[in-house]
C-alpha positions as CSV (number, residue, x, y, z in Angstrom):
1,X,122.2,98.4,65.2
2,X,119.3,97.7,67.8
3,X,119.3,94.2,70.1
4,X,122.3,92.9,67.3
5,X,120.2,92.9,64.5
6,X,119.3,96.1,62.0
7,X,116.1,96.7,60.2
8,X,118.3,97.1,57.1
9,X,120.0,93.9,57.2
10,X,118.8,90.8,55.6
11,X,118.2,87.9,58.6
12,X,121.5,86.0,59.0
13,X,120.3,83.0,61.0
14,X,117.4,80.8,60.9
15,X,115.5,78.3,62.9
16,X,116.4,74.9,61.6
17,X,115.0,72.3,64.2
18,X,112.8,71.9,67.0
19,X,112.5,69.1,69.5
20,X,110.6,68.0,72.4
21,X,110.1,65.7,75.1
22,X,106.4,65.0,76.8
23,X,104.4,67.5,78.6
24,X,104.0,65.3,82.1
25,X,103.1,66.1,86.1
26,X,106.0,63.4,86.4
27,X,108.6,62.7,84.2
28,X,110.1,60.2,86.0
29,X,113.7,61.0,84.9
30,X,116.4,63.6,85.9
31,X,116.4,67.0,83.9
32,X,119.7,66.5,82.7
33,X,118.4,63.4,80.6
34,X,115.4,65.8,79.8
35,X,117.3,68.5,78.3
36,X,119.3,65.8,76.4
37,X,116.6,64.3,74.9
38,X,114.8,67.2,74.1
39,X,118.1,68.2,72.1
40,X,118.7,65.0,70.4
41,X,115.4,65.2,69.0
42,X,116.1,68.8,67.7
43,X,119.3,67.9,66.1
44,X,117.5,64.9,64.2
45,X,114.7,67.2,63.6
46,X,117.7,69.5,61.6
47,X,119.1,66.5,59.9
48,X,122.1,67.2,62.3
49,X,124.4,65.6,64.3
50,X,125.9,66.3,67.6
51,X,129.3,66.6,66.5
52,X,127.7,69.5,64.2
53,X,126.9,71.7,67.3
54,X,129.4,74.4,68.6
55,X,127.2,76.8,70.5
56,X,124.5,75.8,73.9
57,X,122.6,78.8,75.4
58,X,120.1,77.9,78.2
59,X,118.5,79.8,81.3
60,X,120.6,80.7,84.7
61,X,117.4,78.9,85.9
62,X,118.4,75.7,84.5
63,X,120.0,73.0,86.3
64,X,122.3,71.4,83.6
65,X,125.2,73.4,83.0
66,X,126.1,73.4,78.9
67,X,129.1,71.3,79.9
68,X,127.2,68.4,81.0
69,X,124.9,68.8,78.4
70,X,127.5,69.0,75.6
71,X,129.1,65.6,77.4
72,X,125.3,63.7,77.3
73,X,125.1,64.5,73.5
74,X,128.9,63.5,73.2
75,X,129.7,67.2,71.8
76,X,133.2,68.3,71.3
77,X,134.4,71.2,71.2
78,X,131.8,74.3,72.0
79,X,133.4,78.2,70.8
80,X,130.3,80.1,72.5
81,X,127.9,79.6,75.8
82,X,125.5,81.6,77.4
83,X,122.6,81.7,80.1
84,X,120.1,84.0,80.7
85,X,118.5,85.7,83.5
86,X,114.8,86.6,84.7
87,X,113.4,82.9,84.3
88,X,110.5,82.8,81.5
89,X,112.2,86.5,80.3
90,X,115.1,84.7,79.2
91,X,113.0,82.6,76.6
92,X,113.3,84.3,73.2
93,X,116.1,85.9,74.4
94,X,117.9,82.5,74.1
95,X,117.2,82.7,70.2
96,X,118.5,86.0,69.8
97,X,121.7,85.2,71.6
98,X,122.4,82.0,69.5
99,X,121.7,84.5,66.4
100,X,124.3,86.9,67.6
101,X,126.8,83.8,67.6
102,X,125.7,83.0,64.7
103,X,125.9,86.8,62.9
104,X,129.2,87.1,64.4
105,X,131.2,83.9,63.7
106,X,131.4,82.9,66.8
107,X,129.3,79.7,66.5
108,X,127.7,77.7,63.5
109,X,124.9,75.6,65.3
110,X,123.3,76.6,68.5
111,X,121.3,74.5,70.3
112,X,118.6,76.5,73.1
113,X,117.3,74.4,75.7
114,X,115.5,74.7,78.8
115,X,114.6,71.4,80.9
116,X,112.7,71.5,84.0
117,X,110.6,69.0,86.7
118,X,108.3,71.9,87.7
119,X,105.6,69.7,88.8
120,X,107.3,67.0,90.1
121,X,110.6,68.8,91.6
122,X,110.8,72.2,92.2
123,X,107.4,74.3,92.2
124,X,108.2,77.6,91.2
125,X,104.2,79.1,92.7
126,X,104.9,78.3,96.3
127,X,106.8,80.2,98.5
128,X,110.4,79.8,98.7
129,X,111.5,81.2,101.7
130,X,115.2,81.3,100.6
131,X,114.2,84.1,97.9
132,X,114.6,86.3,100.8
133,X,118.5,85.2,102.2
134,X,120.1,85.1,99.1
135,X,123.3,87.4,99.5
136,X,122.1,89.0,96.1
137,X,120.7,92.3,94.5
138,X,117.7,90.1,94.2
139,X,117.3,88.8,97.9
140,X,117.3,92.4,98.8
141,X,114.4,93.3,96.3
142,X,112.6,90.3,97.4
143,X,113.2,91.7,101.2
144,X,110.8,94.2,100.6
145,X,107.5,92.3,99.8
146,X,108.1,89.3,101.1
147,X,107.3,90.5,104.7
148,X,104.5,91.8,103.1
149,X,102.8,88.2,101.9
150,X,104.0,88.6,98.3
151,X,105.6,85.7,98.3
152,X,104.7,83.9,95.6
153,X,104.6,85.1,91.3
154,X,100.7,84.7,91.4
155,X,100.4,87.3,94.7
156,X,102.9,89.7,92.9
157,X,101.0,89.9,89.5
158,X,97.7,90.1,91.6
159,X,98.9,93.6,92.6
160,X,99.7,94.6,89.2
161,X,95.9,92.7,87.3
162,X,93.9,94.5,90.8
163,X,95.3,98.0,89.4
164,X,94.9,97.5,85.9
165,X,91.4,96.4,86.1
166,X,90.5,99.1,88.7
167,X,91.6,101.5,86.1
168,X,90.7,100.4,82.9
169,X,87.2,98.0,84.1
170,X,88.3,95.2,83.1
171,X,86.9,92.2,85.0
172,X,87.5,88.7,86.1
173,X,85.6,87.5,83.2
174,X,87.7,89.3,80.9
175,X,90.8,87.2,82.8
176,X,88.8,84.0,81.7
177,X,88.0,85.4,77.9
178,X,92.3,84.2,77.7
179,X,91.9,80.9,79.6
180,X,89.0,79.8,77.4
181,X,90.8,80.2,74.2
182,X,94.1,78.7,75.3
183,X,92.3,75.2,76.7
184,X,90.1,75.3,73.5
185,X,93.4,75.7,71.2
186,X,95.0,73.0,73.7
187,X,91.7,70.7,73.4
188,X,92.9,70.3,69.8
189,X,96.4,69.7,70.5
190,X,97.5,66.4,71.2
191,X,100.7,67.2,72.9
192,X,99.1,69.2,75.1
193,X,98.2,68.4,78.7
194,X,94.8,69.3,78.3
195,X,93.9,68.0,75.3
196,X,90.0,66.9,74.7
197,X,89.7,69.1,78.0
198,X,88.4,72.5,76.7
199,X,87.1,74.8,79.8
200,X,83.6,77.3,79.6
201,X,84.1,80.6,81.0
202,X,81.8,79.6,83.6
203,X,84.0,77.1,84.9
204,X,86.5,79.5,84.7
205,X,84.4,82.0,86.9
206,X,83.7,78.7,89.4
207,X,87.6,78.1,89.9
208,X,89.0,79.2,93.4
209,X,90.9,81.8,94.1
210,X,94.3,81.5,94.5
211,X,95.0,85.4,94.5
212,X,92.6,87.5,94.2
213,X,91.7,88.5,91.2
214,X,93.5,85.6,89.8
215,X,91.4,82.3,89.4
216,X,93.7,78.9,89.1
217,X,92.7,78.9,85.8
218,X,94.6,82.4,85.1
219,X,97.5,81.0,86.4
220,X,99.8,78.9,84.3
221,X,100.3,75.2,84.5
222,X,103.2,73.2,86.6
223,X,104.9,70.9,84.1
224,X,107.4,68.6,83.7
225,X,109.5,68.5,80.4
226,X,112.1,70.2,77.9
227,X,112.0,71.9,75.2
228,X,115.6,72.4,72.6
229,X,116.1,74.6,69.3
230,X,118.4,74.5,66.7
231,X,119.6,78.0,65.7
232,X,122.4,78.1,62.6
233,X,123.2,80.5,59.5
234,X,119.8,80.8,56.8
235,X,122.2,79.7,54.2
236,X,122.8,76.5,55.9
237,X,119.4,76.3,57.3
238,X,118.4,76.3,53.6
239,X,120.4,73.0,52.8
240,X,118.6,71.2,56.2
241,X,115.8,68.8,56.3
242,X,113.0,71.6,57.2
243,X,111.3,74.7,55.9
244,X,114.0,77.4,57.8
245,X,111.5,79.6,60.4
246,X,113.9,83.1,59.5
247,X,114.6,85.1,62.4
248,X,113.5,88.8,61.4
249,X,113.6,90.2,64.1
250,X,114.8,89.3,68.1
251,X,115.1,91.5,71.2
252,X,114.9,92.1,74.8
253,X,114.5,94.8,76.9
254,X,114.0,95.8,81.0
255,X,112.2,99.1,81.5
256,X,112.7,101.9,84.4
257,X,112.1,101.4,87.9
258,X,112.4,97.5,87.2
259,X,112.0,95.0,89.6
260,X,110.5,91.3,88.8
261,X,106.6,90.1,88.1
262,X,105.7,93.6,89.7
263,X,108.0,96.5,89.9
264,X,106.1,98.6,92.7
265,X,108.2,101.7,92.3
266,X,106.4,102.7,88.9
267,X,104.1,106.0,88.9
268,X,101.7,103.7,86.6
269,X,101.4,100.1,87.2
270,X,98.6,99.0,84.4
271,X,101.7,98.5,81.8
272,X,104.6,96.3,81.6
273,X,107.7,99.1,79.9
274,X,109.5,95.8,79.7
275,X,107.4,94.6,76.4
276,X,107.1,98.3,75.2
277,X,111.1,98.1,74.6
278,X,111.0,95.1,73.2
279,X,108.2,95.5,71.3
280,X,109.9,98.8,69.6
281,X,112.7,96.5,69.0
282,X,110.7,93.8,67.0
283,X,108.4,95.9,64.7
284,X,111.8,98.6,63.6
285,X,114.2,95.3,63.2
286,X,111.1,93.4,60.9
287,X,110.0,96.8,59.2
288,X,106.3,95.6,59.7
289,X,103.5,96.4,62.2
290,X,100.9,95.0,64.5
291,X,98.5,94.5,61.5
292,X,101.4,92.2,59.8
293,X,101.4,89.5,62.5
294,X,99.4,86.3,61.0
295,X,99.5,84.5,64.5
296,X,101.3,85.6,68.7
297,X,102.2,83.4,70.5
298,X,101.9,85.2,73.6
299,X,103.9,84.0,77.4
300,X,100.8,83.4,79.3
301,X,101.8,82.6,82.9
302,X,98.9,84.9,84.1
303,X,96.1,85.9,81.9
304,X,96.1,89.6,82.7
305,X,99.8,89.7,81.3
306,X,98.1,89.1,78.3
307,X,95.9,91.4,77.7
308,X,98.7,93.9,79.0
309,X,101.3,92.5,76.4
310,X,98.5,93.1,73.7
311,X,98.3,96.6,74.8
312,X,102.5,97.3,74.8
313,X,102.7,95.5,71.5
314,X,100.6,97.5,69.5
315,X,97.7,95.5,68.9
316,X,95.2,98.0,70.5
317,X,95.2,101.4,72.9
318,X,95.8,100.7,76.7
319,X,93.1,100.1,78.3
320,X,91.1,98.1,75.2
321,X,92.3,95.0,74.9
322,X,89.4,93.7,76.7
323,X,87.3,94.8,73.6
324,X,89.9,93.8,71.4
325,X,89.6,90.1,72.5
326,X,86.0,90.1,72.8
327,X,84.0,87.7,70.4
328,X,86.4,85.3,69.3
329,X,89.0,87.4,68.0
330,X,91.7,85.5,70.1
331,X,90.8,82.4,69.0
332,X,91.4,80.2,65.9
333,X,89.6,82.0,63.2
334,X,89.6,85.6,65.1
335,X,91.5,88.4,64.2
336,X,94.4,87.3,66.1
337,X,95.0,83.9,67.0
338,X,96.6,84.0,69.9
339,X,98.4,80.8,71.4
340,X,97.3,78.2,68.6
341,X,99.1,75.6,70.5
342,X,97.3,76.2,73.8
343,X,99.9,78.0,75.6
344,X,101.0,77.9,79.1
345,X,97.8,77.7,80.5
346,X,96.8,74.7,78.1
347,X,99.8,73.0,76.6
348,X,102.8,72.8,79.3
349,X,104.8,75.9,81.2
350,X,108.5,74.7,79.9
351,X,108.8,78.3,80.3
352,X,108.2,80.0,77.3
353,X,110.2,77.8,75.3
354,X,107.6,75.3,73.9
355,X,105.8,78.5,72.2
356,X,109.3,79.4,70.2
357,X,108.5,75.6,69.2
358,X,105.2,76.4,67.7
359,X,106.0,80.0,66.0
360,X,108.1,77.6,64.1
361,X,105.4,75.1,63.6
362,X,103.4,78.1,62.0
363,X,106.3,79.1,60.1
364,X,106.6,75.4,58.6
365,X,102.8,75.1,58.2
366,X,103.0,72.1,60.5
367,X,100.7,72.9,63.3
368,X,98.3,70.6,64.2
369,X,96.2,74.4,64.7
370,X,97.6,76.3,61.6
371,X,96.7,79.3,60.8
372,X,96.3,79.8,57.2
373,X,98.5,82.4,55.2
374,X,102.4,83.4,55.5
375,X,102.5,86.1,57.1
376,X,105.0,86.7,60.0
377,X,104.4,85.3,63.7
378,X,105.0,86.9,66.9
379,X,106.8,85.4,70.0
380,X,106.8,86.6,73.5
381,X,108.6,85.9,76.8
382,X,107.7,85.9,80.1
383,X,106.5,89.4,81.8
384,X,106.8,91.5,84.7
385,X,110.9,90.3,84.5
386,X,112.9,91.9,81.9
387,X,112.2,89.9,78.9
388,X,112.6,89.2,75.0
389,X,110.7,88.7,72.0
390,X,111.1,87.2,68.3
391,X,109.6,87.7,65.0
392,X,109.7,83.9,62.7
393,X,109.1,84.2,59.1
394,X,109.4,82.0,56.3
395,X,112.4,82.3,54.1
């Protein structure tokens, strides 16, 4: 058995609602009622009720216990929690522990959230200087670049995109190939922040620097909102209000020598090992490939992650995926979509979890950017942390 599911195994558990609240810079209310709102709205999505719900996993990064949560919805009794570590890392991950309840009995109906006032409240870009004190494994790691000036996620994955691209060539403009698609997907998105506000790569190339070589627009939006899922048995999932989005495949994985956003102790640093497990994971659990993936929904915090993840996924050799995103062929109508929604970068950062919403979307042939066919999507979590990943297909 590999990350609790087997390639042999026909899927036990099923996405069966989705729910949102708005992508804002101010959301004017306290993430608790966020993350409450968000969930309501994915239990109605379900055609279920609260008192339906046994299971809550969310993010150690969150700031509503599953207590207070489960007392907002007016949940009784819950037989499984869980939170998950590495911030935007823990986002698929949440699915695939939810499934595990669900495999195992422990739980009947999940519900994933993650709620967050990133713009408004706490901005996770500038430099918290507390990173460094924290009586914790992870204070001491952060002990030794912070004295350094890596002190924020954008000057940690700067290190990591300046060696890549002085390896393989790729350049700045390659960065902004990503950018471009995401706002033109988002442009056509009405949930999204930037929608109706597509971006040229010129204007990319004109955006200041906020770490060199990452432009602002490489780097991924401050939002305020929340995001919930609905994770219960395919059986059940069958007898709901929507289309079930079956979980094939979930997984997560940390690779050697890892730290977080840049782990400086590698002998290569153009890679991210992190996706390679997971991405091992996915494609043995689904019994499918690269060229089986109809759309990726890909964690875009920093472009070069992306072309990185494209590389430890399969989709083309290290070192390519500047060619292999070249003329269009991330964008609707390319090769391989990539971000339909609009991503981080376009839509909202609600840290990863508002592209599990969209896999779905694809899966229920909703999207307001569907891609045609049936084929299986990709999801991806957030890189350069130990992270997770999921493969949605329809039943």
């Amino acid at each position: 058995m590999t990350g609790g599911f087997a390639g042999s195994r026909a899927p036990a558990a099923a996405i069966a609602g989705i729910g949102a609240t708005e992508f804002s810079k101010d959301s004017g209310r306290s993430e608790l009622r966020l993350a409450a709102e968000a969930a309501k709205t994915a239990l109605a999505d379900a055609g279920l009720r609260p008192a339906d719900v046994d299971g809550l996993v969310t993010f150690t990064m969150d700031s509503n216990a599953e207590v207070a949560v489960a007392r907002e919805l007016g949940i009784g009794e819950l037989t499984f929690f869980s939170q998950i570590g590495y911030g935007g890392g823990a986002a698929c991950a949440t699915v695939h522990q939810a499934a595990m309840a669900v495999a195992t009995g422990a739980a009947s109906v999940v519900v994933c959230y993650r709620a967050l006032n990133e713009r408004s409240g706490r901005r996770f870009g500038q430099v918290s200087v507390g990173a460094v004190a924290m009586p914790t494994s992870s204070g001491i790691d952060n002990g030794w670049h912070y004295p350094m000036g890596l002190s924020t996620p954008a000057a940690t994955v700067a290190m990591m995109a300046s060696r890549y691209m002085h390896v393989y060539g790729a350049t700045s403009a390659d960065l902004g190939v990503v950018a471009v698609a995401d706002r033109r997907h988002a442009a056509t998105n009405p949930s999204a922040w930037f929608y109706q506000r597509p971006i040229t790569l010129a204007e990319h190339q004109a955006s200041r620097w906020i770490a060199e070589p990452l432009r602002l627009l490489d780097c991924c939006q401050e939002s305020d909102g929340a995001v919930a899922i609905v994770v219960t048995s395919l059986e059940r999932a069958r007898d709901l209000r929507q289309r079930p989005a079956v979980i094939r495949a979930a997984a997560q994985g940390a690779g050697p020598d890892q730290f977080t956003m840049t782990s400086y102790y590698r002998d290569d640093m153009t890679g991210l090992p992190e996706m390679g497990v997971v991405a091992r994971q996915l494609w043995a659990q689904a019994g499918i490939g690269p060229a089986d993936i109809r759309t990726a929904i890909l964690y875009d915090h920093f472009t070069p992650y992306v072309l990185m993840q494209l590389e430890e996924l399969g989709f083309c050799p290290r070192g390519q995926a500047r060619h292999f995103i070249s003329g269009g062929a991330i964008e609707i109508g390319g090769r391989l979509p990539v971000n339909p929604h609009g991503g981080q970068l376009g839509e909202a950062y609600i840290h990863g979890m508002n592209g599990i919403a969209e896999g779905v979307r694809q899966v229920r042939g909703t999207s307001v950017n569907q891609i045609p066919g049936d084929g299986p999507v990709l999801i991806t979590a957030g890189t350069g942390v130990p992270t997770s990943g999921l493969i949605l297909a329809a039943d």
